[in-house]
Each structure stands twice: as C-alpha cells, then as structure tokens.
Biopython code that builds the backbone (N, CA, C, O; Angstrom):
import numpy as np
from Bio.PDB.StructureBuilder import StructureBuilder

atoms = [
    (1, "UNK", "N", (33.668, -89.652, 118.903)),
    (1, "UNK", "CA", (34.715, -89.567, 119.898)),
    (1, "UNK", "C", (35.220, -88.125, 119.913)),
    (1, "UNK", "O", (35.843, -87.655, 118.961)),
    (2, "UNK", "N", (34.905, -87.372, 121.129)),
    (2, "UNK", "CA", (35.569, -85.667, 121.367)),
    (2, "UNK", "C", (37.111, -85.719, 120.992)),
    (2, "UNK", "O", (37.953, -86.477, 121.473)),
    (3, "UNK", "N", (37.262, -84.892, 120.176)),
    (3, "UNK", "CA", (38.650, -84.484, 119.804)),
    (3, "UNK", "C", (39.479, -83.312, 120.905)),
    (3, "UNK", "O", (39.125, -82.207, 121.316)),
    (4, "UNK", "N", (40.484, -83.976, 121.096)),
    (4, "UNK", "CA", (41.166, -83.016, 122.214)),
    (4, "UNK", "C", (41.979, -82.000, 121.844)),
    (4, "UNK", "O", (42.259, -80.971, 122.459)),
    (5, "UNK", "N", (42.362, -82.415, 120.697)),
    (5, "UNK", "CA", (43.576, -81.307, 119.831)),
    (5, "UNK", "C", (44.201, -82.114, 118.738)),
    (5, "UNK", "O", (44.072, -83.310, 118.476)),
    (6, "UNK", "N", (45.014, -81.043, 118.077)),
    (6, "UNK", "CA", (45.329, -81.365, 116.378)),
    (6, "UNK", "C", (46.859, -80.664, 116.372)),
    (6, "UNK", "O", (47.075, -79.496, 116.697)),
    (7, "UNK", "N", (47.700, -81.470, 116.004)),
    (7, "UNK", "CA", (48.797, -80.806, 115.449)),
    (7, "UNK", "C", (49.482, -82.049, 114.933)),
    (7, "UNK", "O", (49.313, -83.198, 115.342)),
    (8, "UNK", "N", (50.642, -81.448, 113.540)),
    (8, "UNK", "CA", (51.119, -81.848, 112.812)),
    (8, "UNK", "C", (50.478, -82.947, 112.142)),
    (8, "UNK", "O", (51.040, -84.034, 112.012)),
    (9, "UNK", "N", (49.580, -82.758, 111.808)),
    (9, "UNK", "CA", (48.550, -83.922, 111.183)),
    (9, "UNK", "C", (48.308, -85.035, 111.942)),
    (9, "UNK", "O", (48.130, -86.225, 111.684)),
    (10, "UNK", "N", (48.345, -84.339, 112.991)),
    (10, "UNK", "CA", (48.007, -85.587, 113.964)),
    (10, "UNK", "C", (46.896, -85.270, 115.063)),
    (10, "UNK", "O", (47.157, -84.272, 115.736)),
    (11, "UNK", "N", (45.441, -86.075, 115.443)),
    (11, "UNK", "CA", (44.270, -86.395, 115.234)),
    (11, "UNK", "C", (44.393, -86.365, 117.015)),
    (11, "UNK", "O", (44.799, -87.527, 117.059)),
    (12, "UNK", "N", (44.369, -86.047, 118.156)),
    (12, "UNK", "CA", (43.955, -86.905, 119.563)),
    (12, "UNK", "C", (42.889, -87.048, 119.971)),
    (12, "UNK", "O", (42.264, -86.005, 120.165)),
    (13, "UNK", "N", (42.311, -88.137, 120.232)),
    (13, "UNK", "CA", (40.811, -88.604, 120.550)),
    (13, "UNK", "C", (40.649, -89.186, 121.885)),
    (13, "UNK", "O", (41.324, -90.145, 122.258)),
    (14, "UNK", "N", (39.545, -88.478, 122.780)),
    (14, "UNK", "CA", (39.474, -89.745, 123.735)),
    (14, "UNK", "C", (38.115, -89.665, 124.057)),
    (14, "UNK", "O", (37.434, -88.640, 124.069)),
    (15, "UNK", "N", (37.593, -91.346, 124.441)),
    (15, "UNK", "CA", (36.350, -91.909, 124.749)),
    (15, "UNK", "C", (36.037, -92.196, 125.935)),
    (15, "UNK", "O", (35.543, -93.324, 125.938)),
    (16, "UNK", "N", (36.083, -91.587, 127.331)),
    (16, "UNK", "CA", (36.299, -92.240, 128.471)),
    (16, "UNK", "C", (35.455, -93.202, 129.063)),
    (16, "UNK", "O", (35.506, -93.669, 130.200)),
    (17, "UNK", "N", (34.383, -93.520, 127.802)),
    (17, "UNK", "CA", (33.449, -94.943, 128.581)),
    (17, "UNK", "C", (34.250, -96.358, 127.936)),
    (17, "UNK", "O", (33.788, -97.491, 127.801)),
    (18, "UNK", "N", (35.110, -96.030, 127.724)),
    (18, "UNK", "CA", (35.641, -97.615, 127.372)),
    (18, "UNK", "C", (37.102, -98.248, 128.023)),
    (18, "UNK", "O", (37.917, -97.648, 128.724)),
    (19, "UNK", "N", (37.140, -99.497, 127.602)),
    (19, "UNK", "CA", (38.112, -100.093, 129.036)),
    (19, "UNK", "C", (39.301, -99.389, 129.282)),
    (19, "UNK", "O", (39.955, -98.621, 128.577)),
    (20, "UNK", "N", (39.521, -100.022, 131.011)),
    (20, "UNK", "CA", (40.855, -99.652, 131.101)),
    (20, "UNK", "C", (41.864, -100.279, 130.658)),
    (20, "UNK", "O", (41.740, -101.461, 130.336)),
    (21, "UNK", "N", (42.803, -99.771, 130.572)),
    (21, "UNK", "CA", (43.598, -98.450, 131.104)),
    (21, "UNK", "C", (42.973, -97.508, 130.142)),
    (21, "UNK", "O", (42.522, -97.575, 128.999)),
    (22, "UNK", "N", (43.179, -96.290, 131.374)),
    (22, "UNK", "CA", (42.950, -94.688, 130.504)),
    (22, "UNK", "C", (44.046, -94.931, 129.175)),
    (22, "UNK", "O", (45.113, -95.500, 128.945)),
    (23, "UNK", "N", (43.103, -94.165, 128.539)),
    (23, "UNK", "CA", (44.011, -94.574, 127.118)),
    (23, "UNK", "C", (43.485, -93.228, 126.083)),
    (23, "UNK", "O", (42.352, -92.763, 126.203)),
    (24, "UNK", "N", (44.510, -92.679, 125.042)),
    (24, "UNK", "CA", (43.502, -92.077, 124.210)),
    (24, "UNK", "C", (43.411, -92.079, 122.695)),
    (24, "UNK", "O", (44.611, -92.041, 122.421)),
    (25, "UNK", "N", (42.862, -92.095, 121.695)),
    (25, "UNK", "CA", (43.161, -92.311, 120.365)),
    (25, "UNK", "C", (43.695, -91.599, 119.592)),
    (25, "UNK", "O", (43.106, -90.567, 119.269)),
    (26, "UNK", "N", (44.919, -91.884, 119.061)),
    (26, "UNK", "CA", (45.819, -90.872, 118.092)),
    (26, "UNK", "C", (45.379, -91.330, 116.360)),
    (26, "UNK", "O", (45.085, -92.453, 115.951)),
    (27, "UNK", "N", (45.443, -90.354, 115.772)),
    (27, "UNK", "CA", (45.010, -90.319, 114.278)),
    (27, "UNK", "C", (46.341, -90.030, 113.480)),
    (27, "UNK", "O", (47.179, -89.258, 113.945)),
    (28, "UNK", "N", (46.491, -90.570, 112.448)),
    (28, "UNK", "CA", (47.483, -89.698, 111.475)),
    (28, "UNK", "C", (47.493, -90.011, 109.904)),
    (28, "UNK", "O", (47.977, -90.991, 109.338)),
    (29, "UNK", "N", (47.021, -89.231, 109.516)),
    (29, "UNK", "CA", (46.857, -90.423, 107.809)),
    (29, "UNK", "C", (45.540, -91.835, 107.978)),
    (29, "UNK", "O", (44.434, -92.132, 108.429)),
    (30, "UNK", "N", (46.430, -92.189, 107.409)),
    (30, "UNK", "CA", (45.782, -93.810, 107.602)),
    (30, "UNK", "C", (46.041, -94.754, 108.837)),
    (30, "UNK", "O", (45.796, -95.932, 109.097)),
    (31, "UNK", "N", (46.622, -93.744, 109.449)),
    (31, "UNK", "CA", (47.412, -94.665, 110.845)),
    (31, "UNK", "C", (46.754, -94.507, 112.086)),
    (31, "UNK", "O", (46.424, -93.334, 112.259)),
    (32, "UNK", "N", (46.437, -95.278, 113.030)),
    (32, "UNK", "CA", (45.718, -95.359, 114.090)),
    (32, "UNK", "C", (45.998, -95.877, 115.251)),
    (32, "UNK", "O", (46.293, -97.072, 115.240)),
    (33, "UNK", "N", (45.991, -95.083, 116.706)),
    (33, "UNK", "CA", (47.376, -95.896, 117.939)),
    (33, "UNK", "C", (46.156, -95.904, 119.044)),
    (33, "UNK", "O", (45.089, -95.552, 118.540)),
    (34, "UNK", "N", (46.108, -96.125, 119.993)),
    (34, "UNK", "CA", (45.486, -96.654, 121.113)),
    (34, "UNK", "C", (46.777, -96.042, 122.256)),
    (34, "UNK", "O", (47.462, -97.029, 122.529)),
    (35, "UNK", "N", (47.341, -94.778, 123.008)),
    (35, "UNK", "CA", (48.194, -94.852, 124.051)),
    (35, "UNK", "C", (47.710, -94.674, 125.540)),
    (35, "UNK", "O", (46.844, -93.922, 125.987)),
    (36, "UNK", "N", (48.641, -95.720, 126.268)),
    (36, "UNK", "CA", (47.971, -95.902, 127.680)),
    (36, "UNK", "C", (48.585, -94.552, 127.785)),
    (36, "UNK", "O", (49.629, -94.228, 127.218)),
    (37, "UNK", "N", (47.549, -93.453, 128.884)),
    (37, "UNK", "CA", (47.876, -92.493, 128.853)),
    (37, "UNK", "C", (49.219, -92.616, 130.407)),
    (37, "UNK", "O", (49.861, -91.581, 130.589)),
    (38, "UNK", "N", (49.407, -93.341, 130.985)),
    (38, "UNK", "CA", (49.962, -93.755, 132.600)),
    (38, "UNK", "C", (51.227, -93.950, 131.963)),
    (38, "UNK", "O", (52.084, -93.434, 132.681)),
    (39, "UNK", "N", (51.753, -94.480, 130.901)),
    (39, "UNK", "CA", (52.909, -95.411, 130.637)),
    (39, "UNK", "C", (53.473, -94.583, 129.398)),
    (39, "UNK", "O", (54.629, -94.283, 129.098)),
    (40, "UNK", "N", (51.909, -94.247, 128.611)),
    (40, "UNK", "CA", (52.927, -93.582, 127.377)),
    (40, "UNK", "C", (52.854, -94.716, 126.269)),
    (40, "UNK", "O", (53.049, -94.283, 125.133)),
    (41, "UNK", "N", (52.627, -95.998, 126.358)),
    (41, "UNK", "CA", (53.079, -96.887, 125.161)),
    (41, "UNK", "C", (51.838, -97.101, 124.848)),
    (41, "UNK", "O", (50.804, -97.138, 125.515)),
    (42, "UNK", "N", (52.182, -97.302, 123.250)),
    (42, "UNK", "CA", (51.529, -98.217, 122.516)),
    (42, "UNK", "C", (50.858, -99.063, 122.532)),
    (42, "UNK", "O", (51.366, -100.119, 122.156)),
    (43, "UNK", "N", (48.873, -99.119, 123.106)),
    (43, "UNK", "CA", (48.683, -100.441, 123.233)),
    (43, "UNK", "C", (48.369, -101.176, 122.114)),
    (43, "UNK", "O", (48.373, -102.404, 122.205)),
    (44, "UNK", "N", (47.996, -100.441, 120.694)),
    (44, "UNK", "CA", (47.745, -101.431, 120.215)),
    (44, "UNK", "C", (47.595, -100.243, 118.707)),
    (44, "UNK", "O", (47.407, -99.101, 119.128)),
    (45, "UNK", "N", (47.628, -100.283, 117.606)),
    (45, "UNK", "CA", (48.014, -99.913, 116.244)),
    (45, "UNK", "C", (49.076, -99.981, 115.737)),
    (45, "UNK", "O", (49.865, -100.904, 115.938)),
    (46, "UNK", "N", (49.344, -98.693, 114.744)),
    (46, "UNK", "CA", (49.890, -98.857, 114.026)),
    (46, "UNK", "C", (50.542, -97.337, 113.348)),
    (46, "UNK", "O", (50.082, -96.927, 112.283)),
    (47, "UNK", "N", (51.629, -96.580, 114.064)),
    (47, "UNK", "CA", (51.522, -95.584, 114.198)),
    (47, "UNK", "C", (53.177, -95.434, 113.861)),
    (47, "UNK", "O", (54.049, -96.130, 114.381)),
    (48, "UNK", "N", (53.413, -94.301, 112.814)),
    (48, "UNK", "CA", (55.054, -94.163, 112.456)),
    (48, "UNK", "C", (55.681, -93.834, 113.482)),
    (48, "UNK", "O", (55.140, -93.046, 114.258)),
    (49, "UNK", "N", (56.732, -94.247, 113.709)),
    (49, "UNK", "CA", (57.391, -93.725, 114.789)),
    (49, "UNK", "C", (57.958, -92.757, 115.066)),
    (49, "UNK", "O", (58.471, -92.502, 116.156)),
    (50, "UNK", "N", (57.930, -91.873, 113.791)),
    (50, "UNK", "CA", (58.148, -90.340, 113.889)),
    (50, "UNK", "C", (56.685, -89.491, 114.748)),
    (50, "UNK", "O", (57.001, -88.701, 115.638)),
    (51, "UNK", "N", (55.832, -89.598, 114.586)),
    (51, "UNK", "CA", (54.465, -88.884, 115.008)),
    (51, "UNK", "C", (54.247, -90.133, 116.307)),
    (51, "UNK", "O", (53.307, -90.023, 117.094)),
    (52, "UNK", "N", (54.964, -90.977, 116.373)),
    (52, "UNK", "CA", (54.700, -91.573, 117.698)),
    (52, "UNK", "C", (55.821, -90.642, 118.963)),
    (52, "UNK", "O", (55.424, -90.269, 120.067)),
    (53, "UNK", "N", (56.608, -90.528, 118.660)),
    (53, "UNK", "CA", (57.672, -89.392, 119.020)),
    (53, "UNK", "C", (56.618, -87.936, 119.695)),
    (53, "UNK", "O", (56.373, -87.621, 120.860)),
    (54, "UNK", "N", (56.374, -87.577, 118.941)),
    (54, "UNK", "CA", (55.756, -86.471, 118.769)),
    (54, "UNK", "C", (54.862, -86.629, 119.459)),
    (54, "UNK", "O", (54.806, -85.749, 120.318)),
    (55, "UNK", "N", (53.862, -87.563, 119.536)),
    (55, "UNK", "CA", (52.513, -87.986, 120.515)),
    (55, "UNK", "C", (52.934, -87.920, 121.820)),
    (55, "UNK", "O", (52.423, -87.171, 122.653)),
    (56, "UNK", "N", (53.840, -88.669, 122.031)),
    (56, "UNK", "CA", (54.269, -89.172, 123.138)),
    (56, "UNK", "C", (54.681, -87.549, 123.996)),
    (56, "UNK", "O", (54.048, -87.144, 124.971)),
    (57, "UNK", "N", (55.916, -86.774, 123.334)),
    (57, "UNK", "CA", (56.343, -85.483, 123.872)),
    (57, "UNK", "C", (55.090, -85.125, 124.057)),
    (57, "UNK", "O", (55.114, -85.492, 125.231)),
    (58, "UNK", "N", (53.756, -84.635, 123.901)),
    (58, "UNK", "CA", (53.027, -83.857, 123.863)),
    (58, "UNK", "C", (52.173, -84.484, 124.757)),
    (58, "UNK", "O", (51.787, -83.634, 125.559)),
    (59, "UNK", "N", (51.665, -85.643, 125.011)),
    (59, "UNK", "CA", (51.158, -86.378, 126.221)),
    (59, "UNK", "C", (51.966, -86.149, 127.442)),
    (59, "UNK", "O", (51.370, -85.996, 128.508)),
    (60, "UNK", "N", (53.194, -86.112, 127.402)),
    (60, "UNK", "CA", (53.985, -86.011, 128.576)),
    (60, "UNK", "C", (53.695, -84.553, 129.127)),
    (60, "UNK", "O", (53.591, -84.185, 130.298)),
    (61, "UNK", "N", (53.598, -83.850, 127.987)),
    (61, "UNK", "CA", (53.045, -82.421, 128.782)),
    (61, "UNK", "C", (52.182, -82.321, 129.551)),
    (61, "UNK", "O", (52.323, -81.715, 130.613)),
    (62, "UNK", "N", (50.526, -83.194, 128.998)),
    (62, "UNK", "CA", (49.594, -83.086, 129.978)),
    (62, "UNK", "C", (48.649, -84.646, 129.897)),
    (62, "UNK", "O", (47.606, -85.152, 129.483)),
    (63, "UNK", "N", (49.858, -84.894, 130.600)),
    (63, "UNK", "CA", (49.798, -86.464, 130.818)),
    (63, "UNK", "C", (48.432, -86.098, 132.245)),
    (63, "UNK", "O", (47.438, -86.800, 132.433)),
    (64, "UNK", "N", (48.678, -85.270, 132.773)),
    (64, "UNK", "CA", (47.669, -84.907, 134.467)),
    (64, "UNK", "C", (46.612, -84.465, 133.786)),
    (64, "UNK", "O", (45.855, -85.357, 134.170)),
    (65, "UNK", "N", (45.798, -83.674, 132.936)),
    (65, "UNK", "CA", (45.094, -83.289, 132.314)),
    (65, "UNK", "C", (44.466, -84.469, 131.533)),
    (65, "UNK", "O", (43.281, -84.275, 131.262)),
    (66, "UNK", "N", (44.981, -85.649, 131.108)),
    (66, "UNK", "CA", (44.483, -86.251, 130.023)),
    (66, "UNK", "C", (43.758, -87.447, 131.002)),
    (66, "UNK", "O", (42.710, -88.028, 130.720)),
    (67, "UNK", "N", (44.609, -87.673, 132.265)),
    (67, "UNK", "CA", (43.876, -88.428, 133.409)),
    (67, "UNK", "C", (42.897, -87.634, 134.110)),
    (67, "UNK", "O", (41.907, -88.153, 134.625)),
    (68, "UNK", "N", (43.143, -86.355, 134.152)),
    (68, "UNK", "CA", (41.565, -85.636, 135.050)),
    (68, "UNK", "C", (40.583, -85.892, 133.664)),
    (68, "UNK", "O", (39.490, -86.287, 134.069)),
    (69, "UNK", "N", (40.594, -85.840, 132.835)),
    (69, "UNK", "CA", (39.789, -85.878, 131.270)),
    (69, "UNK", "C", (38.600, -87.302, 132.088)),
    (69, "UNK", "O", (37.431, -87.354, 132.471)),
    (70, "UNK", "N", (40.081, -88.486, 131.992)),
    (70, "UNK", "CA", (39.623, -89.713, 131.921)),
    (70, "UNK", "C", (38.769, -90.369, 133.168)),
    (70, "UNK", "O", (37.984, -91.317, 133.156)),
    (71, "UNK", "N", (39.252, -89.431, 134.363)),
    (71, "UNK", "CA", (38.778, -89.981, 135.223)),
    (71, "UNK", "C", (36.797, -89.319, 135.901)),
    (71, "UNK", "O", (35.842, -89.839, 136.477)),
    (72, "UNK", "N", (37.165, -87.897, 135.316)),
    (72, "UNK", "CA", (35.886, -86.817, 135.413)),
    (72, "UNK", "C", (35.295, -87.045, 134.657)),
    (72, "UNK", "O", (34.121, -86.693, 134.775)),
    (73, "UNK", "N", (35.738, -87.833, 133.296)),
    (73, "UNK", "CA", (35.034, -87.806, 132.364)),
    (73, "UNK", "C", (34.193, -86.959, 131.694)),
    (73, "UNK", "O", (33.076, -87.268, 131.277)),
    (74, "UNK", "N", (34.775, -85.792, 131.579)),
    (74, "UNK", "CA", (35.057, -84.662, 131.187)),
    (74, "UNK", "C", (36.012, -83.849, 129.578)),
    (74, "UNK", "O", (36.875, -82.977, 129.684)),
    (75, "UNK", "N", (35.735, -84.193, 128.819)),
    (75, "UNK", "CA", (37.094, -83.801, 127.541)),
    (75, "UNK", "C", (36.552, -82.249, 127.562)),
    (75, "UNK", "O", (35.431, -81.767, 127.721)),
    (76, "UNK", "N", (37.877, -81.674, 127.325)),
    (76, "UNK", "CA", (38.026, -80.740, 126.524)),
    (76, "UNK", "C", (39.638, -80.320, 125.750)),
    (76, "UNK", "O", (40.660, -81.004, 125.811)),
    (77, "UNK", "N", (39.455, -78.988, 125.037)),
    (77, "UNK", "CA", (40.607, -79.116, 124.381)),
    (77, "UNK", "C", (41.760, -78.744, 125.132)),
    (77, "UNK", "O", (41.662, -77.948, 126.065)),
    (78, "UNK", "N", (43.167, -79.412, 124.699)),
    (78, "UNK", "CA", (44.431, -78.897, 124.942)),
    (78, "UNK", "C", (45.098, -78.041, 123.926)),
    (78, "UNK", "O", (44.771, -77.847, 122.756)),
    (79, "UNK", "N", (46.095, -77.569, 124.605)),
    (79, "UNK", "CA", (47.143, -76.954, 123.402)),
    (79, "UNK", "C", (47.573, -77.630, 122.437)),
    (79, "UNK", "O", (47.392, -78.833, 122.622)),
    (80, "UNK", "N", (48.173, -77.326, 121.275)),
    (80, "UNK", "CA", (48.809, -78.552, 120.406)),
    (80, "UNK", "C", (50.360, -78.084, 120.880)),
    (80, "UNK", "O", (50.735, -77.014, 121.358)),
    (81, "UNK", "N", (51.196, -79.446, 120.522)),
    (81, "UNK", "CA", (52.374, -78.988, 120.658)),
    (81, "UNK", "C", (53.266, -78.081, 119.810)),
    (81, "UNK", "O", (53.125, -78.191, 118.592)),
    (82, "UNK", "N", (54.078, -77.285, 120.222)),
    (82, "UNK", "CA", (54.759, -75.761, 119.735)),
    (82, "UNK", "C", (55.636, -76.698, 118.551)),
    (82, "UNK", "O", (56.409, -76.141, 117.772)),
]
sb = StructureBuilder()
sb.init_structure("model")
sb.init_model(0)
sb.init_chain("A")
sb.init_seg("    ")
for serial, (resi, resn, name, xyz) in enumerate(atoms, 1):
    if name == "N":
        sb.init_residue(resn, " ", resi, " ")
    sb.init_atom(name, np.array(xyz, "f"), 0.0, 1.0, " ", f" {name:<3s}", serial, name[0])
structure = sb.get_structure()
C-alpha cells in the first residue's frame, strides 16, 4: 500500500482499488484506522484520539488532493503536518 506521508509517528496509506467510500489508512504504533476521506470519521479501527485529532487536521488540509489521489488513482506524496 503507497505511503502518502509521515508525521508524528503517524503512518498515511492509501489503496485506491478497494471499496467505497474513498478512504485512507492511518498507522500509529500498534494502532490502525480506516478514514472516510469525504466525512473525516472513523470507519473502522482503533486509533488514540490524540493522533486521531491530528489525522483528521491534516486530512482537512488536503482533503481535495486525497480525493483526486482516490479518484485518478494516482498516489503521491503530501506534506506532513507543521
């Protein structure tokens, strides 16, 4: 799975051949989240809610970028957040 970017020990992954909703995979430790990239939430792990915080701010940045990703099917990297 192409890695999109890395900050604060935290992992972003996305696979764009698999179901919808656009979605992309967050890493952290031992912890692992699934976020619809449209909504922002949680579909499905298990992710502290401090670095879920943090995911979330940093998706909102390029929330448009992470859907041209998903829809061109296309990854490449982003910035990490400052």
């Amino acid at each position: 799975m192409p890695e999109i970017v890395r900050f604060y020990g935290i992992i972003i992954k996305m696979f764009y051949n698999e179901q919808l909703p656009p979605h992309f995979h967050a890493l952290y430790g031992e912890y692992n989240g699934i976020i619809n990239i449209e909504t922002l939430v949680l579909i499905e792990g298990d992710l502290p809610s401090r670095a879920l915080k943090f995911i979330k701010e940093w998706a909102e940045k390029y929330k448009e970028e992470l859907l041209n990703m998903w829809n061109n099917q296309r990854i490449s990297k982003l910035p990490a957040l400052d």
